[in-house]
Each structure stands twice: as C-alpha cells, then as structure tokens.
PyMOL Python script that loads the backbone (N, CA, C, O; Angstrom):
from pymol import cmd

cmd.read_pdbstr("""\
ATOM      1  N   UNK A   1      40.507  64.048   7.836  1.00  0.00           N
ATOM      2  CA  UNK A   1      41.887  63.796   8.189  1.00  0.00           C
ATOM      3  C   UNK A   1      41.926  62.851   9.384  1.00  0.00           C
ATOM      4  O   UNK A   1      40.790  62.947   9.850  1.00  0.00           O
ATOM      5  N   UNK A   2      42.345  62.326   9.843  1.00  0.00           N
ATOM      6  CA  UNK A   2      43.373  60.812  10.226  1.00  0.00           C
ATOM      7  C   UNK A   2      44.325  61.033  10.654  1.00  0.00           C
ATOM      8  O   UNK A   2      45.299  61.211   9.923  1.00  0.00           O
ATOM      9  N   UNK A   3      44.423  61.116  12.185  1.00  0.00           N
ATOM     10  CA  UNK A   3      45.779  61.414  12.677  1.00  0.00           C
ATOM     11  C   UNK A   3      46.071  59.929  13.753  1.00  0.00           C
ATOM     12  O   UNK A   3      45.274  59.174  14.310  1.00  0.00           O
ATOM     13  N   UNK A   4      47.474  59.961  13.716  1.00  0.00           N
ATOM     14  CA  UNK A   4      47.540  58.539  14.228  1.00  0.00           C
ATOM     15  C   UNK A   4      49.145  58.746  15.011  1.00  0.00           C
ATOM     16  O   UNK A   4      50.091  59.450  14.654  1.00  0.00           O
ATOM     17  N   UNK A   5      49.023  57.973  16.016  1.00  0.00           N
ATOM     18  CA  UNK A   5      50.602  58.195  16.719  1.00  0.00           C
ATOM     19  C   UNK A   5      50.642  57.100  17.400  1.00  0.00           C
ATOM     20  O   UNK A   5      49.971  56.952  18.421  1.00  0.00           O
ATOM     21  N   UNK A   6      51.709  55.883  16.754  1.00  0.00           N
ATOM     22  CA  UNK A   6      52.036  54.402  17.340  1.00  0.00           C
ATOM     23  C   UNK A   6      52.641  54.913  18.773  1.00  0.00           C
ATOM     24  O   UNK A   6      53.117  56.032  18.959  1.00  0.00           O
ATOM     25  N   UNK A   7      52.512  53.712  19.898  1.00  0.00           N
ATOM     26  CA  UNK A   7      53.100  53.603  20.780  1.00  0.00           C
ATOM     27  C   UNK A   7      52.894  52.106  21.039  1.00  0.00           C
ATOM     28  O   UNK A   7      52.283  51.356  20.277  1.00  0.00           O
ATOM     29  N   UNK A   8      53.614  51.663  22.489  1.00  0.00           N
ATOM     30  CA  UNK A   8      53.687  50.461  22.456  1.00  0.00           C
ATOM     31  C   UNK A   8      52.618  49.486  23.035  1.00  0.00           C
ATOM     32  O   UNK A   8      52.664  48.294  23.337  1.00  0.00           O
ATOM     33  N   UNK A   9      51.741  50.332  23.074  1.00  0.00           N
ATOM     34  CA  UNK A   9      50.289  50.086  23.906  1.00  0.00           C
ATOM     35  C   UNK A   9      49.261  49.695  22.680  1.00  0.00           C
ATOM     36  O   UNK A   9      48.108  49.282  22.808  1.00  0.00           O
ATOM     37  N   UNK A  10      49.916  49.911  21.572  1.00  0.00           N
ATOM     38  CA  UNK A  10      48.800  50.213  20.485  1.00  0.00           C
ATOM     39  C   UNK A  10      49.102  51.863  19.726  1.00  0.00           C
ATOM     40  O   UNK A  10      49.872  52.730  20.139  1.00  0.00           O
ATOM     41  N   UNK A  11      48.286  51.901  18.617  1.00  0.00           N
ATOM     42  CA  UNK A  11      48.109  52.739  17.925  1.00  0.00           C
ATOM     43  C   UNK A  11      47.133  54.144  18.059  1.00  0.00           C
ATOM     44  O   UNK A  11      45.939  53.859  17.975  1.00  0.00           O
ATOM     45  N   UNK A  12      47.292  54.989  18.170  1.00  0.00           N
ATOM     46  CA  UNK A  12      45.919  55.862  18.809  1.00  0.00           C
ATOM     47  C   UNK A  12      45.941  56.840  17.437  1.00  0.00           C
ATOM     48  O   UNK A  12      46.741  57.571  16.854  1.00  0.00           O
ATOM     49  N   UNK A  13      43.795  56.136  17.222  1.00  0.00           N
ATOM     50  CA  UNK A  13      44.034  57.352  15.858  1.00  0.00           C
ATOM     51  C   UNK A  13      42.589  58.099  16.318  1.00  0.00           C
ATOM     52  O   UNK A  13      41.590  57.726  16.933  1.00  0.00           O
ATOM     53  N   UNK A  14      43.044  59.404  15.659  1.00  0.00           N
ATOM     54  CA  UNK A  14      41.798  60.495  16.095  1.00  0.00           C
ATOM     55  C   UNK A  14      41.443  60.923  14.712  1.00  0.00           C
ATOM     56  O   UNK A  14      42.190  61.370  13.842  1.00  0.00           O
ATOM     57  N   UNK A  15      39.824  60.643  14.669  1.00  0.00           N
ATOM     58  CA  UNK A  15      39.208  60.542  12.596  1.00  0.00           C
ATOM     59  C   UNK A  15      37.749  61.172  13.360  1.00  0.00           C
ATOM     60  O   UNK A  15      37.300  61.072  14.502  1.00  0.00           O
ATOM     61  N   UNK A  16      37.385  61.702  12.395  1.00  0.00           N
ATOM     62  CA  UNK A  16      35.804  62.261  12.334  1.00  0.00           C
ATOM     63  C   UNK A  16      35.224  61.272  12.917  1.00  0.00           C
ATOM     64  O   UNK A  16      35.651  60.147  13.179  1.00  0.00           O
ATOM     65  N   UNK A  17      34.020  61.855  13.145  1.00  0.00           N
ATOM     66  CA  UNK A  17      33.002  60.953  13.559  1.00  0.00           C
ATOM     67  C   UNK A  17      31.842  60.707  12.301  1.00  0.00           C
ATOM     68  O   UNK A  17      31.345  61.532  11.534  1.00  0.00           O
ATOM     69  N   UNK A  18      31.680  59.591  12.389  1.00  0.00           N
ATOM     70  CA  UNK A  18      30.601  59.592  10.931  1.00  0.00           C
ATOM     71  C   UNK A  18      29.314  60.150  11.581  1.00  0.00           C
ATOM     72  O   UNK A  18      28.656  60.911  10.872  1.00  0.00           O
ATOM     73  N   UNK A  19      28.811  59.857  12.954  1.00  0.00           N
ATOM     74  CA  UNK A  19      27.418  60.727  12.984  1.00  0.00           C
ATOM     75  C   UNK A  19      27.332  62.020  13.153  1.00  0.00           C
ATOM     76  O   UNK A  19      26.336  62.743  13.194  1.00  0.00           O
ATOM     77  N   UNK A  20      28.836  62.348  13.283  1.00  0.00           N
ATOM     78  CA  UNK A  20      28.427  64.185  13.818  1.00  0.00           C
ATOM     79  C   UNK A  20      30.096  65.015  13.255  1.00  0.00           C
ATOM     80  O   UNK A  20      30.958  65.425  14.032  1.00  0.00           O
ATOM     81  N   UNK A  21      30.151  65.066  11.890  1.00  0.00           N
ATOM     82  CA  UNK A  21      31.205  65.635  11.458  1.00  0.00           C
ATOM     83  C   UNK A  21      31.809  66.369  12.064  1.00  0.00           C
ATOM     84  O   UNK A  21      33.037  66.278  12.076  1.00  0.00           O
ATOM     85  N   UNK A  22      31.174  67.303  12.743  1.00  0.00           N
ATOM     86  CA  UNK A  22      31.807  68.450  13.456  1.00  0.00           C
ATOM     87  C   UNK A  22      33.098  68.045  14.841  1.00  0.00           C
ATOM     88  O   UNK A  22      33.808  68.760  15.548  1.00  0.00           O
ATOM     89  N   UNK A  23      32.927  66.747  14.737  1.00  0.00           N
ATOM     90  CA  UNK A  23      33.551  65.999  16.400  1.00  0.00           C
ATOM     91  C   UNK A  23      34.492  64.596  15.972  1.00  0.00           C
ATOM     92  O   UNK A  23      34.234  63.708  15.160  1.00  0.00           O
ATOM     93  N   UNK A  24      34.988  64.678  16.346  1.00  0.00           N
ATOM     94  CA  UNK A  24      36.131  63.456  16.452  1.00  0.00           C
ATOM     95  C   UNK A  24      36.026  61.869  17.483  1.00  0.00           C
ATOM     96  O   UNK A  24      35.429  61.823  18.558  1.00  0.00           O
ATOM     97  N   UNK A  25      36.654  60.840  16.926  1.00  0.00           N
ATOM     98  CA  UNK A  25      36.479  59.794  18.022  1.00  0.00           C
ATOM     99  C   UNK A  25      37.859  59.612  18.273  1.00  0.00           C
ATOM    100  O   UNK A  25      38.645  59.795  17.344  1.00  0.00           O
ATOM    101  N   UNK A  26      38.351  59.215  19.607  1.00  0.00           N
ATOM    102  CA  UNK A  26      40.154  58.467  19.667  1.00  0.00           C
ATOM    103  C   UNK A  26      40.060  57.279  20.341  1.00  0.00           C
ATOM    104  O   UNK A  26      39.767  56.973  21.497  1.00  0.00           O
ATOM    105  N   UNK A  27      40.483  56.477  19.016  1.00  0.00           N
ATOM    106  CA  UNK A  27      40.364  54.961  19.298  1.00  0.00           C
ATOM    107  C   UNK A  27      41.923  54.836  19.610  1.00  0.00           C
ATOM    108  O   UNK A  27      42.857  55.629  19.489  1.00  0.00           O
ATOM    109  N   UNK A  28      41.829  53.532  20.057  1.00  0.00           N
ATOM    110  CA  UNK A  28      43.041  52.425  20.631  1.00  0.00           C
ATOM    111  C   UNK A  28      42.585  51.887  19.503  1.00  0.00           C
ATOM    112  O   UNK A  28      41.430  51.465  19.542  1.00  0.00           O
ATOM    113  N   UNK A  29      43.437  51.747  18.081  1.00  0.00           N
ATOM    114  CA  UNK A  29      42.783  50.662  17.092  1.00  0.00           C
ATOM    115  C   UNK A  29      43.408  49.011  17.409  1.00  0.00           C
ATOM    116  O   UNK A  29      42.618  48.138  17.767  1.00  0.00           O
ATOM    117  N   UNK A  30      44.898  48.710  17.231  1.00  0.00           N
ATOM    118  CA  UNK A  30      44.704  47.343  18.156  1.00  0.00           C
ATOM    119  C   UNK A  30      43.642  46.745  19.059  1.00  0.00           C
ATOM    120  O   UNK A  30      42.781  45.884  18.876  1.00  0.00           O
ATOM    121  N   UNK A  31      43.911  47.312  19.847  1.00  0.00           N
ATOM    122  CA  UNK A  31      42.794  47.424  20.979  1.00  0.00           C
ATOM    123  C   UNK A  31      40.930  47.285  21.196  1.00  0.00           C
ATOM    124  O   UNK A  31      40.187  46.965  22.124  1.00  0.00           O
ATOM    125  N   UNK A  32      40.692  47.893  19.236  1.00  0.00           N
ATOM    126  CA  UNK A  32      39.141  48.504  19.055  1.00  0.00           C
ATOM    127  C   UNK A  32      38.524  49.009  20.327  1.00  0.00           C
ATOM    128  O   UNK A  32      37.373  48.704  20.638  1.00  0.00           O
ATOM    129  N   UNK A  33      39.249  49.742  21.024  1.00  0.00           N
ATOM    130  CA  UNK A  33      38.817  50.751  22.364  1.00  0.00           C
ATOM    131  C   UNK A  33      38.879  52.114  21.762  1.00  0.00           C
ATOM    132  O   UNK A  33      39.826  52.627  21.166  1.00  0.00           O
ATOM    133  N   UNK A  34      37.274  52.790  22.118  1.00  0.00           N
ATOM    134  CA  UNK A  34      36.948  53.989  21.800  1.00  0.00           C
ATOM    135  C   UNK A  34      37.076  54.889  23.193  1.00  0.00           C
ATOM    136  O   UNK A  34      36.341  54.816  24.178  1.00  0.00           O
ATOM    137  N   UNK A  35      38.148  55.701  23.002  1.00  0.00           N
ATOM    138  CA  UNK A  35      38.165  56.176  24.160  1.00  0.00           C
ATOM    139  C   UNK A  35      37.086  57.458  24.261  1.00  0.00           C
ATOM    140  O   UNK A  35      37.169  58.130  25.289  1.00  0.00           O
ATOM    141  N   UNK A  36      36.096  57.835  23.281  1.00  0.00           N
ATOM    142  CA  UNK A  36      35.594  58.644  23.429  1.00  0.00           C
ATOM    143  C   UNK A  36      35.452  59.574  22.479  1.00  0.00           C
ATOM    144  O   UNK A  36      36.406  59.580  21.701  1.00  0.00           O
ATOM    145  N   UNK A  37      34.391  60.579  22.186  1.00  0.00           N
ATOM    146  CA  UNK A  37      34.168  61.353  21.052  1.00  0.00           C
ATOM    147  C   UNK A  37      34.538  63.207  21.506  1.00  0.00           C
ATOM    148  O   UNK A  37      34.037  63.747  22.493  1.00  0.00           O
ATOM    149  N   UNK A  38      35.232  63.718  20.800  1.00  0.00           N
ATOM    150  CA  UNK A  38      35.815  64.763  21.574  1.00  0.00           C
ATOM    151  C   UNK A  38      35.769  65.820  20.499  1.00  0.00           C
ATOM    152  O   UNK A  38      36.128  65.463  19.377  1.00  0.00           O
ATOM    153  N   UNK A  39      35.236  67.530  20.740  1.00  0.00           N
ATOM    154  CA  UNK A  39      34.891  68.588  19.844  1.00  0.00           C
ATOM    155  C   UNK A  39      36.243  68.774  18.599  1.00  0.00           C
ATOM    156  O   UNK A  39      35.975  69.139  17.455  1.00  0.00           O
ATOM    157  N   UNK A  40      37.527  68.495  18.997  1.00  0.00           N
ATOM    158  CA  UNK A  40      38.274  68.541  18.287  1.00  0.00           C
ATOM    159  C   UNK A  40      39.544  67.622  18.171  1.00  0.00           C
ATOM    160  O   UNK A  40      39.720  66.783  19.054  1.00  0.00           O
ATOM    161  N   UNK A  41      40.645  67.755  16.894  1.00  0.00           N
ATOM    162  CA  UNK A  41      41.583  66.359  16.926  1.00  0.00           C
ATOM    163  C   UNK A  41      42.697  66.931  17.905  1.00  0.00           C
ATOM    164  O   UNK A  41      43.526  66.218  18.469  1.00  0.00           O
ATOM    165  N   UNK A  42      42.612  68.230  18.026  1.00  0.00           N
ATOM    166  CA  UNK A  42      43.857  69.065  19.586  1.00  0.00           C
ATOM    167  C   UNK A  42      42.940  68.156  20.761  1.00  0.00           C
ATOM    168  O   UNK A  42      43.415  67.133  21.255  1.00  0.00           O
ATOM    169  N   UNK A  43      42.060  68.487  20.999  1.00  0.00           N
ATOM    170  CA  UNK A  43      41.733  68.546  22.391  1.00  0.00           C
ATOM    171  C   UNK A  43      41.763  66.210  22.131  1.00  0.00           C
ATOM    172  O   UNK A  43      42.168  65.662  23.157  1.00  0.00           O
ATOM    173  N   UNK A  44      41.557  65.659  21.486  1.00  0.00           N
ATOM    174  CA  UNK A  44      41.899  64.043  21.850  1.00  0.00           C
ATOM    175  C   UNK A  44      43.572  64.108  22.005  1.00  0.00           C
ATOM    176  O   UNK A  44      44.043  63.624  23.034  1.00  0.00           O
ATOM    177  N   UNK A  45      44.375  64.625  21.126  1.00  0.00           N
ATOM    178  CA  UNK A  45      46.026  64.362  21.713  1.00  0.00           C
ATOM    179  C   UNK A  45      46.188  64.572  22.607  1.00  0.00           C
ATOM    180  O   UNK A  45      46.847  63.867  23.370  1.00  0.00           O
ATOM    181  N   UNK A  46      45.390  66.156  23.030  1.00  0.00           N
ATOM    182  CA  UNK A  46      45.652  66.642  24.716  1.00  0.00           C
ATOM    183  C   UNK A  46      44.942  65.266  25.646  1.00  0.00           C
ATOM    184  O   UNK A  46      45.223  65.230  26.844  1.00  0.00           O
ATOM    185  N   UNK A  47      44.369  64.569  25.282  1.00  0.00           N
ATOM    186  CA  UNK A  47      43.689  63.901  26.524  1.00  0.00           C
ATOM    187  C   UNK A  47      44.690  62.710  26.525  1.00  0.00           C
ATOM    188  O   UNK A  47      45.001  62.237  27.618  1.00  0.00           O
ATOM    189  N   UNK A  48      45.499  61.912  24.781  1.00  0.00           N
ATOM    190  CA  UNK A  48      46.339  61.211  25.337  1.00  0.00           C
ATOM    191  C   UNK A  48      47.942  61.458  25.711  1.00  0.00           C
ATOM    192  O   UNK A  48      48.752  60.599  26.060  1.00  0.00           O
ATOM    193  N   UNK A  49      48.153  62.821  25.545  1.00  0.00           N
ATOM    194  CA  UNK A  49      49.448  63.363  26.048  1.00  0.00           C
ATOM    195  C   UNK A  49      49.158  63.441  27.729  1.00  0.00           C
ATOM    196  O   UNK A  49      50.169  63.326  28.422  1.00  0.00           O
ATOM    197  N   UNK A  50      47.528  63.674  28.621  1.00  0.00           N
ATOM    198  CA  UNK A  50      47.604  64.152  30.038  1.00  0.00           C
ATOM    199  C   UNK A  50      47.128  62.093  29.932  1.00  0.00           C
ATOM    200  O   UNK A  50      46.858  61.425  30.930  1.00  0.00           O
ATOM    201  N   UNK A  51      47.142  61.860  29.323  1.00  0.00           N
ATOM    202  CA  UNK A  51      47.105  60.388  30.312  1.00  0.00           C
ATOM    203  C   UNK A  51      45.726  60.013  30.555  1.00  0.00           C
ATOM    204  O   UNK A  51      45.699  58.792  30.709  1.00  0.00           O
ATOM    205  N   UNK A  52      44.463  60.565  30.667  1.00  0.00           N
ATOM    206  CA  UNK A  52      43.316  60.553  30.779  1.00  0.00           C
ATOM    207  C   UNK A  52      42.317  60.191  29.489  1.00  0.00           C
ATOM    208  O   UNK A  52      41.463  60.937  29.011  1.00  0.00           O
ATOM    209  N   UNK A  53      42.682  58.764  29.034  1.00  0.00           N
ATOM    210  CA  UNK A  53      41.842  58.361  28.126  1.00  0.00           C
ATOM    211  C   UNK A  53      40.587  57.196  28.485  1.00  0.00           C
ATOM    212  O   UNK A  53      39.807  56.896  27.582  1.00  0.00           O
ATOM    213  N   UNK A  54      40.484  56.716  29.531  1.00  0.00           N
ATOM    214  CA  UNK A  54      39.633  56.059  29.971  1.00  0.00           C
ATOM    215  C   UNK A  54      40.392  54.353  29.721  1.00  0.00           C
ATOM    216  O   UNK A  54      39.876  53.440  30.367  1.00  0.00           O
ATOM    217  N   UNK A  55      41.137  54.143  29.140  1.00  0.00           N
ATOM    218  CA  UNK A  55      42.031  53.120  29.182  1.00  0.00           C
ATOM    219  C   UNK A  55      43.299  52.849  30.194  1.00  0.00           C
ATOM    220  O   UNK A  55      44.448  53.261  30.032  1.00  0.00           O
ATOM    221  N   UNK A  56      42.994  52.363  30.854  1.00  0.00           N
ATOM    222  CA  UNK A  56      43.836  52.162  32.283  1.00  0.00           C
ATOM    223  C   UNK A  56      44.829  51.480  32.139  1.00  0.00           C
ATOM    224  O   UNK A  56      45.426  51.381  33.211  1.00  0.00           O
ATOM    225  N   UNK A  57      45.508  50.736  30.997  1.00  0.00           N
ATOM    226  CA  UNK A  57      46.999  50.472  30.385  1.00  0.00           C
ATOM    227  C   UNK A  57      47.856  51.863  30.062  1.00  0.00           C
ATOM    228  O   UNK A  57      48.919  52.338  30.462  1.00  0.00           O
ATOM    229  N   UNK A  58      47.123  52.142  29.399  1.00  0.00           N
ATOM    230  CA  UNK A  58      47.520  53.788  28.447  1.00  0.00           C
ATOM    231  C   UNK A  58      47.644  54.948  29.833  1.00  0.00           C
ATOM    232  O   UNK A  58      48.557  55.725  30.110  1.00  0.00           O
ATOM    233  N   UNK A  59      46.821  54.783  30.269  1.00  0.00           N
ATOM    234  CA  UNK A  59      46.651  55.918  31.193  1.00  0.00           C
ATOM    235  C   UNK A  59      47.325  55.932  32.732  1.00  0.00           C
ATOM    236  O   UNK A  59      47.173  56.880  33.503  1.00  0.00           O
ATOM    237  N   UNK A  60      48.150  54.636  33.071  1.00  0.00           N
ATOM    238  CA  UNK A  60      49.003  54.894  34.282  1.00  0.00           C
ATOM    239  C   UNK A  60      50.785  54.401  33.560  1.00  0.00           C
ATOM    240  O   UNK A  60      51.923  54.540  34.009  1.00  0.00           O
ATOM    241  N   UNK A  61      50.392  53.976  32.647  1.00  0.00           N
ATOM    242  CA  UNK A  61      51.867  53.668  31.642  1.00  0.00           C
ATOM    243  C   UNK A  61      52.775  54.839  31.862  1.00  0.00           C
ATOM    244  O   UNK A  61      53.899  54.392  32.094  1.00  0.00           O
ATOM    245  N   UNK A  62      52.764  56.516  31.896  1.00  0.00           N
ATOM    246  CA  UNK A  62      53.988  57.413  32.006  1.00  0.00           C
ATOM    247  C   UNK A  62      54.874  57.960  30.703  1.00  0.00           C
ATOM    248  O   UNK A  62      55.754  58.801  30.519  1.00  0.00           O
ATOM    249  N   UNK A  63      54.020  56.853  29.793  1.00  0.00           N
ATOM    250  CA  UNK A  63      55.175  57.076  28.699  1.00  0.00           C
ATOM    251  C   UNK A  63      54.594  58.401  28.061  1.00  0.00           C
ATOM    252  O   UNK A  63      53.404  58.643  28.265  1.00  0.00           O
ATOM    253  N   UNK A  64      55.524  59.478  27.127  1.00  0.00           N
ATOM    254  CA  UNK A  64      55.383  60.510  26.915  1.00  0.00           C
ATOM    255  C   UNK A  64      55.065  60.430  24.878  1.00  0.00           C
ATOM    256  O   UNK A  64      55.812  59.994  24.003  1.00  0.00           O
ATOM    257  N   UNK A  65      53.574  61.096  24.759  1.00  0.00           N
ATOM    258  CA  UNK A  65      53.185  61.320  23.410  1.00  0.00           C
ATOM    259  C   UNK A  65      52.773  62.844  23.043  1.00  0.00           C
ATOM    260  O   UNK A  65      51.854  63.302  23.722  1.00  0.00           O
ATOM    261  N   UNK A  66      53.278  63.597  22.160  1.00  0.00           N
ATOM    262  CA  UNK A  66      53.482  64.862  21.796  1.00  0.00           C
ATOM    263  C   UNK A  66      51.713  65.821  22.105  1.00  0.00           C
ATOM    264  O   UNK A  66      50.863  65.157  21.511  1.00  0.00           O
ATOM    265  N   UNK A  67      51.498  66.221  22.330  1.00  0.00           N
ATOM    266  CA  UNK A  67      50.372  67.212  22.316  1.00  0.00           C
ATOM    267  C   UNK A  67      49.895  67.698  21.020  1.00  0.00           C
ATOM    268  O   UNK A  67      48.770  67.784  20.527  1.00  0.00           O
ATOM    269  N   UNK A  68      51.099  67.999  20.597  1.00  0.00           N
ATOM    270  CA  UNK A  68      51.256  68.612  19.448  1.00  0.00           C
ATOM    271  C   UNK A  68      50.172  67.486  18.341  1.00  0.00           C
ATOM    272  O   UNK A  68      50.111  66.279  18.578  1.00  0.00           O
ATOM    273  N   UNK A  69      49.481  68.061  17.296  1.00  0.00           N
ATOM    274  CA  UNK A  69      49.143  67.010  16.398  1.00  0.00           C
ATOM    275  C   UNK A  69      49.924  67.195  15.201  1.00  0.00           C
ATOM    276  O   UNK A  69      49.925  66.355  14.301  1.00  0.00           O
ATOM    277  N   UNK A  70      50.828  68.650  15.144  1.00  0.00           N
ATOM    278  CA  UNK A  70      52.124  68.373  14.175  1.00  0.00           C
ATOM    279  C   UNK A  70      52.960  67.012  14.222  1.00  0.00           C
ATOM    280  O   UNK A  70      53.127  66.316  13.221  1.00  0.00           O
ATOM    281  N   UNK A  71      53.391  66.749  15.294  1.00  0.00           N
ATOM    282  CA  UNK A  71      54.041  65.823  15.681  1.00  0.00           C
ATOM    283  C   UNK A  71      53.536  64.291  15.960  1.00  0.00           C
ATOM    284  O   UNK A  71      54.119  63.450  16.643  1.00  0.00           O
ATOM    285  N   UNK A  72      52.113  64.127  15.150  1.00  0.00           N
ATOM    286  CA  UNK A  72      51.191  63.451  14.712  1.00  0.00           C
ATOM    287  C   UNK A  72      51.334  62.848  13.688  1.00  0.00           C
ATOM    288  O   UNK A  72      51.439  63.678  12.786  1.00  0.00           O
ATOM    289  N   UNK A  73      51.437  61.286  13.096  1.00  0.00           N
ATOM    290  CA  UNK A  73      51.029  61.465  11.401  1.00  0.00           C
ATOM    291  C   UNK A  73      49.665  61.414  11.239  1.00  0.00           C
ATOM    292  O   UNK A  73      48.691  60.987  11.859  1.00  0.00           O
ATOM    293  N   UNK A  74      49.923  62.033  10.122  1.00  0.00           N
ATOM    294  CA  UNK A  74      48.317  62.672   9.365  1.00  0.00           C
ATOM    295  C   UNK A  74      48.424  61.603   7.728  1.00  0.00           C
ATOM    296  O   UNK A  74      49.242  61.462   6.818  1.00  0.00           O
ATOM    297  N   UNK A  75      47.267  61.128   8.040  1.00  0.00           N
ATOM    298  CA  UNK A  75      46.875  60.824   6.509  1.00  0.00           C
ATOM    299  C   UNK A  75      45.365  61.149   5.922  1.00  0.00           C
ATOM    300  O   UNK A  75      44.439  61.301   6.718  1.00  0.00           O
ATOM    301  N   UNK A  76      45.193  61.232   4.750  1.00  0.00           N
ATOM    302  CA  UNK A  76      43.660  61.427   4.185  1.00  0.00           C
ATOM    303  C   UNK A  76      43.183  60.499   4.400  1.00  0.00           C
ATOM    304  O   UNK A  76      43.764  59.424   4.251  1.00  0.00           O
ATOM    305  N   UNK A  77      41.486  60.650   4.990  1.00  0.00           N
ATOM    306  CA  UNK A  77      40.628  59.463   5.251  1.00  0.00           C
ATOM    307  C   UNK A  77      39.482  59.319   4.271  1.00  0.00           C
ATOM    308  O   UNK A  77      38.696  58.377   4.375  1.00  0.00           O
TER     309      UNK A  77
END
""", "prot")
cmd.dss("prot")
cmd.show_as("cartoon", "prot")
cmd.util.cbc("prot")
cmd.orient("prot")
C-alpha cells in the first residue's frame, strides 16, 4: 500500500521498502528526497504532521497535514 498526501511543497508518499518489507520509506516525490526509512506508514505521517522530516522547506513551512493515514490517500502498489 501507497499512501500519499499532496501539499504545496510537493507530494509526500510513504510505500514499502523493497529491501526490508517489514519498513517503509517517505519520499518528497517532486522533490526525489528520501526523507528516511521508518518501522511503520503511522509513525512517517507522524514525522510529517510534527514537521521533522529532514527537509528544511517542509519542516519550518507550519502548514498543517493530518496524522491520521485515514485522512491519507491510499492506493495499491
């Protein structure tokens, strides 16, 4: 699963990781910035809902993205 939530910074999608299924990556896809590989697709929204993605546009910007990954779109990958 493929979760993805536009903003105006770019697109942020959180997808498996191909070397280690068990773990996730959350890219900036515009961007091709990997912000990092993280145990689950909750805990990457939580990192771009607190602002702390290692991208320093995204991360002093203020603007507000759901926690929630309901409030996520989801597509099959």
């Amino acid at each position: 699963m493929v979760y993805r939530y536009k903003t105006p910074y770019g697109t942020f999608a959180i997808r498996p990781q191909r070397a280690d299924p068990y773990s996730v990556e959350l890219w900036i896809e515009q961007q091709k910035f990997c912000c990092g590989k993280y145990s689950s697709a909750r805990e990457a929204a939580s990192i771009v809902h607190a602002h702390k993605t290692g991208n320093e546009q995204w991360d002093s910007c203020g603007l507000d993205v759901p926690e929630n990954l309901e409030e996520w779109l989801s597509s099959a990958s």
